[in-house]
Backbone as CSV, one residue per row, in Angstrom:
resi,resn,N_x,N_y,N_z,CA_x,CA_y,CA_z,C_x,C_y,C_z
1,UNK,130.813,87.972,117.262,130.214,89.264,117.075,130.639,89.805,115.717
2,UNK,129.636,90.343,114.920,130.302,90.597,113.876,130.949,92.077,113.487
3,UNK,131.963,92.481,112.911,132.613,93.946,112.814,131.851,94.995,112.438
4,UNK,131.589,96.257,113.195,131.220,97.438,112.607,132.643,98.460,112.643
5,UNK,132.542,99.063,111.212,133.636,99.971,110.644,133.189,101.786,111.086
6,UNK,133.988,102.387,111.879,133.727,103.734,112.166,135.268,104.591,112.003
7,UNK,135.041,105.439,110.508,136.348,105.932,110.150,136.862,105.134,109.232
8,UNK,136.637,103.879,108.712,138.076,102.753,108.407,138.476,101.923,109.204
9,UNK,138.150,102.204,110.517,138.627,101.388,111.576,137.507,100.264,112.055
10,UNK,138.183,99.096,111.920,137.195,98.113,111.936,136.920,97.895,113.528
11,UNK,135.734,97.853,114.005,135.496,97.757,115.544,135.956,95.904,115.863
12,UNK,136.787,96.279,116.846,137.159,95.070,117.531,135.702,93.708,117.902
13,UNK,136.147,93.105,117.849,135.800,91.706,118.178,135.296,91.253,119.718
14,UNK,134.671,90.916,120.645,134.847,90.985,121.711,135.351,88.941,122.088
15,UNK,136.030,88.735,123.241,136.800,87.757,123.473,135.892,87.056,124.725
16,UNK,136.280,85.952,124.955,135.942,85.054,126.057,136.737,85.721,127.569
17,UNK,136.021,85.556,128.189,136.631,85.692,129.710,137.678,84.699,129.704
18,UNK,138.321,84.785,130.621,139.664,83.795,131.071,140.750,83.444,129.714
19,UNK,140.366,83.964,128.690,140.731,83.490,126.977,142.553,84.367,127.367
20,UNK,143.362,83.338,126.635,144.987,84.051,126.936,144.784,84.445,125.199
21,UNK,145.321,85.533,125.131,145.689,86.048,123.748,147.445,86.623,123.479
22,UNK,147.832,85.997,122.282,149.410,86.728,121.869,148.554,87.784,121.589
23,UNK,149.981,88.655,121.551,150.130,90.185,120.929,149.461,90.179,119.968
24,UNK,150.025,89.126,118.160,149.521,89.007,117.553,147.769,89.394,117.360
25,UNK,147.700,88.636,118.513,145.833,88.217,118.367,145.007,89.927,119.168
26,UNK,145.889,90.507,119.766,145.585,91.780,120.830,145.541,92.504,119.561
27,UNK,146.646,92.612,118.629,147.284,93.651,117.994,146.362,93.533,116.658
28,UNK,145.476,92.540,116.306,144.332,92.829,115.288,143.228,94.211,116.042
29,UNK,143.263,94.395,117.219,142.381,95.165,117.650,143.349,96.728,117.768
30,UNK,144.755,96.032,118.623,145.048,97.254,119.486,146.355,97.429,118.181
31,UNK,146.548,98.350,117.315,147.215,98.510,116.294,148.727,99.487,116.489
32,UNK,149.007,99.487,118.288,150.168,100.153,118.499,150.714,99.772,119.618
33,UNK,151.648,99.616,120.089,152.616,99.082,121.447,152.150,100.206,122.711
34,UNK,151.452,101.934,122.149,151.569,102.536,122.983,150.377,102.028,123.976
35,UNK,150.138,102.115,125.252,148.569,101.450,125.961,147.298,102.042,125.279
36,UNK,147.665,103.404,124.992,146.135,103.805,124.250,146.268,104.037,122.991
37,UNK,145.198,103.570,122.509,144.857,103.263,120.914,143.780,103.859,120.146
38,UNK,144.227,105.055,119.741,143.447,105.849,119.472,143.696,106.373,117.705
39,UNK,142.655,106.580,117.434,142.689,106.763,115.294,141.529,108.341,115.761
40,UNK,141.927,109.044,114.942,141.620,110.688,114.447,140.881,110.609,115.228
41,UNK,141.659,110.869,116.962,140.446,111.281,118.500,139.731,110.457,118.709
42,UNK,139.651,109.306,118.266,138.691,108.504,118.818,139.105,107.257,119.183
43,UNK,138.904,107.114,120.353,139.487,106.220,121.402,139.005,104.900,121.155
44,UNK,140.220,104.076,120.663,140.111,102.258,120.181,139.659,101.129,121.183
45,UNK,141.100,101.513,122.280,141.407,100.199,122.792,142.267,100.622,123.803
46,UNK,142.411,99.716,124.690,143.680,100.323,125.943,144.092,98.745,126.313
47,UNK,145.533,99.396,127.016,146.367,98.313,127.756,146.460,98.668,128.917
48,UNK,146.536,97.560,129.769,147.464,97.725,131.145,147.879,96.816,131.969
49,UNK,148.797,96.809,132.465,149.175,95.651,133.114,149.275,95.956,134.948
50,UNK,148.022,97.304,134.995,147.972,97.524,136.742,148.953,97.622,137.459
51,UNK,150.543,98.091,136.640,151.645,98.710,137.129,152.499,97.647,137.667
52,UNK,152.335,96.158,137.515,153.041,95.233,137.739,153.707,95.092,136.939
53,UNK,154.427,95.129,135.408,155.054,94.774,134.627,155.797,96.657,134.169
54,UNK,154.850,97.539,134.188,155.574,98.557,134.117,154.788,99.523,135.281
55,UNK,156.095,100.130,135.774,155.492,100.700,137.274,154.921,102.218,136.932
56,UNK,155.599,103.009,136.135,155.344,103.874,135.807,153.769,104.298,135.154
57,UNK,152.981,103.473,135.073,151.379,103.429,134.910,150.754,102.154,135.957
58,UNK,150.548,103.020,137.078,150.246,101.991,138.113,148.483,102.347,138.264
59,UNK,147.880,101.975,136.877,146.414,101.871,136.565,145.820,100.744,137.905
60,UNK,144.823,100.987,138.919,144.139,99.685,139.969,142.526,99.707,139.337
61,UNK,142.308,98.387,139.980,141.115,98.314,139.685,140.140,98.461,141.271
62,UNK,138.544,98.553,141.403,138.621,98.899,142.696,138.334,97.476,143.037
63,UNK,137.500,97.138,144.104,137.406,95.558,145.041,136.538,95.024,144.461
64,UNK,135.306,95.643,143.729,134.312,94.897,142.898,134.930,94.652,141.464
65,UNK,135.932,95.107,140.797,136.715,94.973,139.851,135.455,95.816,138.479
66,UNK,134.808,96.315,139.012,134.205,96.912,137.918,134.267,98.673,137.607
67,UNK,135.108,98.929,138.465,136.003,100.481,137.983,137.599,100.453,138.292
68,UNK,137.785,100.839,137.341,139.736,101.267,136.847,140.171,102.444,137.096
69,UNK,141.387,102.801,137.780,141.307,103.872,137.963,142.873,103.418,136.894
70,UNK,143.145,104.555,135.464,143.774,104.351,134.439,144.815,105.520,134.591
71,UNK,145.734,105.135,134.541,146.436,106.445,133.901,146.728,106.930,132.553
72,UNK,147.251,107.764,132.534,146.750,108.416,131.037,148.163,108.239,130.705
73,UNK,148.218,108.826,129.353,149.496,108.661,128.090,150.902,109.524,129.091
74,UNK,152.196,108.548,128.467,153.101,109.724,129.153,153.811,109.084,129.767
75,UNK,155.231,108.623,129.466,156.095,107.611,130.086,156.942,108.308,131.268
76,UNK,157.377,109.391,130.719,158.290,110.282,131.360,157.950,111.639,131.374
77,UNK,157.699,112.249,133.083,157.742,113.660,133.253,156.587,113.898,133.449
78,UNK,155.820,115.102,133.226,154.323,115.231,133.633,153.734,114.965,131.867
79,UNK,152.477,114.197,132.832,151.688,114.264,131.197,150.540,115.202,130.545
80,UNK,150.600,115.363,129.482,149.805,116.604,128.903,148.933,116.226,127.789
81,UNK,148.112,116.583,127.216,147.055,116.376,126.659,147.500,115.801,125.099
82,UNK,148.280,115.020,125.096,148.463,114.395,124.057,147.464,113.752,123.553
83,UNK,147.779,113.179,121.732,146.491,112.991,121.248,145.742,111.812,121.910
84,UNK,146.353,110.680,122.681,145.782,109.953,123.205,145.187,109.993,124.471
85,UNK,145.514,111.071,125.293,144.821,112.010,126.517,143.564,112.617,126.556
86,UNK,143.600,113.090,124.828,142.577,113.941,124.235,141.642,112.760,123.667
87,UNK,141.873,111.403,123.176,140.593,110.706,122.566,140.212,109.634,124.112
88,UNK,140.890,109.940,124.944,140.557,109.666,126.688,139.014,110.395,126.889
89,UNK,139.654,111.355,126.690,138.944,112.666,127.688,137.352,112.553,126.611
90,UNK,137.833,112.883,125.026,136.428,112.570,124.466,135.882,111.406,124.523
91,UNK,136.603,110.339,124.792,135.119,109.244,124.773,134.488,109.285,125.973
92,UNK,134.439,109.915,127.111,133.515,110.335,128.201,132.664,111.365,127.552
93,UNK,132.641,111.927,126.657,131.854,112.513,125.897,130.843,111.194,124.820
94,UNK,131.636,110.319,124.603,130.982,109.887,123.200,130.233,108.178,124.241
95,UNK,130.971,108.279,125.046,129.984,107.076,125.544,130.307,106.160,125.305
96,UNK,130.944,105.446,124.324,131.769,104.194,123.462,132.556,103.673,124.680
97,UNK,132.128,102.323,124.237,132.585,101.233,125.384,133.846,100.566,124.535
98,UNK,134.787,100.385,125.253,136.683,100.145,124.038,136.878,98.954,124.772
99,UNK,137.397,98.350,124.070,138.248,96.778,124.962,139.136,97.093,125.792
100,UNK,139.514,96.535,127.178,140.632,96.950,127.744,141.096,95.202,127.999
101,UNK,142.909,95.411,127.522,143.486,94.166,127.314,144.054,94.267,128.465
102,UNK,144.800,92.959,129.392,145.524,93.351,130.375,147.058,92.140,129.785
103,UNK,148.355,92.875,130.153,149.726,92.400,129.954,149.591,91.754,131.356
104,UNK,149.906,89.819,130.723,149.926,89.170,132.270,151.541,89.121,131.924
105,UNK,152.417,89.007,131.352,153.692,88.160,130.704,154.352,88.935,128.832
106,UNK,155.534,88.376,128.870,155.475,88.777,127.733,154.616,87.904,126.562
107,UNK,154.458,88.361,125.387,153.655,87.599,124.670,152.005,87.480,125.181
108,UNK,151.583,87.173,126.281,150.400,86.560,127.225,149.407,87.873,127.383
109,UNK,148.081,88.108,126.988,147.311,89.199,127.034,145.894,88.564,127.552
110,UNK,145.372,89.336,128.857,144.569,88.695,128.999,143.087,89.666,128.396
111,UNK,141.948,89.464,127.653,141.146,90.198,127.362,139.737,90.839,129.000
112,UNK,139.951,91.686,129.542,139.109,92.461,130.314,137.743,92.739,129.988
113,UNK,137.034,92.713,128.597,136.196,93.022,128.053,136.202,94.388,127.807
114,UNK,134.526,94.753,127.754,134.573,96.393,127.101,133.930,97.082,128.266
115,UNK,135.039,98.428,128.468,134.931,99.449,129.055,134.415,101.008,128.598
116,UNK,133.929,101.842,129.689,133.881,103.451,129.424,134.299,104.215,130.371
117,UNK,134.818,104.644,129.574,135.607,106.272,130.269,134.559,107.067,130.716
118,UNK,135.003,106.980,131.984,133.596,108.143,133.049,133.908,109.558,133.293
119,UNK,135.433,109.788,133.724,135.527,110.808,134.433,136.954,111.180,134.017
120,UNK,137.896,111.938,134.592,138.921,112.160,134.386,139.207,113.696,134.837
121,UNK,140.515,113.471,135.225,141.621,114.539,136.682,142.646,114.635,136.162
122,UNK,143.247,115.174,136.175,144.683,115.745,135.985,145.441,115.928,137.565
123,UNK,146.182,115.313,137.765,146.606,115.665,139.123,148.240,114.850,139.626
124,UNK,148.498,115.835,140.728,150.014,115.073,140.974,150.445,114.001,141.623
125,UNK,150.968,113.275,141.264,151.058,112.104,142.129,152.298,112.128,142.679
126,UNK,152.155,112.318,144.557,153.344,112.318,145.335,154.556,111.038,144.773
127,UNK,154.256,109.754,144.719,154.834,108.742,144.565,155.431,108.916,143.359
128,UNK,154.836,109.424,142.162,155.099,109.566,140.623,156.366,110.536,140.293
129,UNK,156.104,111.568,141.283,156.250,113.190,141.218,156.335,113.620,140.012
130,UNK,155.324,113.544,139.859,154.602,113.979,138.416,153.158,114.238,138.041
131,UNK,152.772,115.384,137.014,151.400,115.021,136.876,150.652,113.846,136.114
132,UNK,150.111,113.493,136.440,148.577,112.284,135.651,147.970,112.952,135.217
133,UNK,147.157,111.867,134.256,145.931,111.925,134.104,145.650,111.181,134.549
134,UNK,144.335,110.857,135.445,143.529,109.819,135.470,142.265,109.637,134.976
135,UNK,141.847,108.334,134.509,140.649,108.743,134.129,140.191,107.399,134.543
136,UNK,138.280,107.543,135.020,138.131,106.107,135.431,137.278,105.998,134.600
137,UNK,137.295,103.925,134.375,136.661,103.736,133.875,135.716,102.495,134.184
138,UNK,134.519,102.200,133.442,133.767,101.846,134.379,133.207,100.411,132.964
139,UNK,133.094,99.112,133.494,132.556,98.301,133.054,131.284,98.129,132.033
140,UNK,131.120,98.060,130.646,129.838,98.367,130.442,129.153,97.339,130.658
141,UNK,127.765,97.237,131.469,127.088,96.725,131.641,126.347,95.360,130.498
């Protein structure tokens, strides 16, 4: 696929199903360790590893595997509309479908393809005891 540039930011590449990727190869797309990857509000790229490798973002997918329910930015404590909360919340505005990578291992990334942000809640999670964000997201077709 070939690159389109929006901002400076060169639009990611899209990957093979089942394809294992290093960091390296993630990190041409996803340009920060944090899960969301976001340049001046506008939402890049996301990580997750569905709360198996870190529990504290226990992002599921549903049984057809074609909606995510994500959690939002925010390691510790309740989370708040940080800038990566905020280019969440606008690309359900902008419609833009982002790569979502998944952490199988260290090093080991598996590519999910491209997703959109549908919806999104703010809410407490008994188990967390803390607030979320959630936001789902939904397979683009």
């Amino acid at each position: 696929m070939a690159s389109r540039k929006h901002r400076g930011i060169e639009e990611p590449r899209t990957h093979d199903d089942g394809e294992i990727l290093s960091w390296s190869e993630v990190n041409r797309t996803h340009r920060t360790r944090l899960g969301v990857y976001q340049n001046d509000g506008r939402l890049i790229s996301l990580l997750t590893d569905f709360g198996e490798i870190n529990p504290c973002y226990p992002d599921r997918a549903d049984a057809s595997g074609d909606t995510i329910t994500y959690t939002g930015h925010g390691r510790h404590g309740d989370q708040h509309l940080s800038p990566q909360n905020r280019a969440l919340l606008a690309a359900i505005e902008t419609r833009h479908a982002v790569p979502l990578f998944r952490k199988l291992a260290p090093g080991r990334w598996q590519p999910l393809g491209l997703w959109r942000v549908q919806q999104a809640r703010h809410e407490y999670d008994e188990q967390e005891k803390r607030m979320l964000w959630r936001f789902t997201l939904k397979r683009k077709d």
